[in-house]
N, C-alpha and C positions, 0 to 999 in steps of 0.2 A: 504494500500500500504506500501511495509518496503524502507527505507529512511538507508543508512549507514550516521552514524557520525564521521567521519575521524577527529581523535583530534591532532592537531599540535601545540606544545608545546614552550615556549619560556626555554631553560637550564636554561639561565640566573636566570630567575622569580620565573620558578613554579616546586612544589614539584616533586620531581624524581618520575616516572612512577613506579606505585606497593613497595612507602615509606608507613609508617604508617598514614601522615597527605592526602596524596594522593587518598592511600586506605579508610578511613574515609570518606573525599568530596564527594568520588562517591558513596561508600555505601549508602549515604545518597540522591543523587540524582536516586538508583537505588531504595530505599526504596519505595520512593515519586511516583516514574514511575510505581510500581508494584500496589501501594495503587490506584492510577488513572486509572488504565486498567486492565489487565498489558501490557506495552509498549513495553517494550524492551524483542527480541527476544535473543539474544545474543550479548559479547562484554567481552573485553580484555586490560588490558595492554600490552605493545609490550616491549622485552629487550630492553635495551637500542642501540644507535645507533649506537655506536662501533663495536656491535654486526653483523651487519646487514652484508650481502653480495649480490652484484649488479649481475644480471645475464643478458649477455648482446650476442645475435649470431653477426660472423663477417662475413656474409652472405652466410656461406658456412651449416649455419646449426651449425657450432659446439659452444659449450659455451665458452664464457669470462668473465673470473670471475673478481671482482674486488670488494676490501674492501669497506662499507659504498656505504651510497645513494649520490649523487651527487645536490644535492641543493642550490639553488640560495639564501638564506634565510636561520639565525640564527633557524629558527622555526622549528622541526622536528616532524614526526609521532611519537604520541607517545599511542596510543592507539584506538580503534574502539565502539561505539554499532553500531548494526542493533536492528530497532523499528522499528514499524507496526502501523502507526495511517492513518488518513484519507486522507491526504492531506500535500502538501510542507507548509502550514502556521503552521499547527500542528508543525510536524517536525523541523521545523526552531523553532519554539517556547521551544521545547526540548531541541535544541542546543545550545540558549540564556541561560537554564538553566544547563548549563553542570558547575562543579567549575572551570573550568582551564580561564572562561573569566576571562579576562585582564592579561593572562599569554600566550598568543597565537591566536588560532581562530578553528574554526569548520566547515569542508566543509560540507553539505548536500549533497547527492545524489544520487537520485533513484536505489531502485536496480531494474534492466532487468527482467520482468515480460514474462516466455516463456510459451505460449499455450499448454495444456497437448496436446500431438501426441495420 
């Protein structure tokens, strides 16, 4: 089953998204995940969040734009995998192993499984 890892970042704490110490961590947990399965299907750094733009209809259908995500919380998206293991313990266990703990958190969560037609 593939599981996306939604990585949300503390600015404050942890290495900027796609740094050299950043790039390194994950390299290294993407190493591990490859040597083990291979795990992960794919996954990214995301620009940063400056970057971002909100697209939002104002019920008539047409777009509303607005700069940055709108978050309740220091913590921002700052990158993705999608991995393919057996189960949410697996999964979650990946997640535990991701560098960014204790600079953030990592949501789990399935991806939608559709029926070939």
């Amino acid at each position: 089953m593939q599981y996306m890892l939604l990585i949300y970042i503390d600015p404050e704490t942890a290495p900027k998204p796609g740094s050299p110490e950043a790039l390194e961590d994950h390299g290294a947990w993407m190493r591990v995940s490859e040597e083990m399965g291979p795990v992960t299907v794919s996954g990214a750094p995301l620009q940063s969040v400056e970057t971002a733009t909100t697209v939002r209809t104002n019920g008539t259908g047409a777009p509303v734009l607005s700069d940055g995500p709108f978050a309740e919380t220091k913590e921002f998206l700052g990158g993705y995998y999608i991995i393919d293991v057996p189960d949410l313990d697996t999964a979650t266990g990946w997640a535990a192993k991701l560098p960014n703990q204790g600079h953030g958190s990592v949501e789990v969560r399935p991806v939608m499984d559709f029926p070939a037609a």
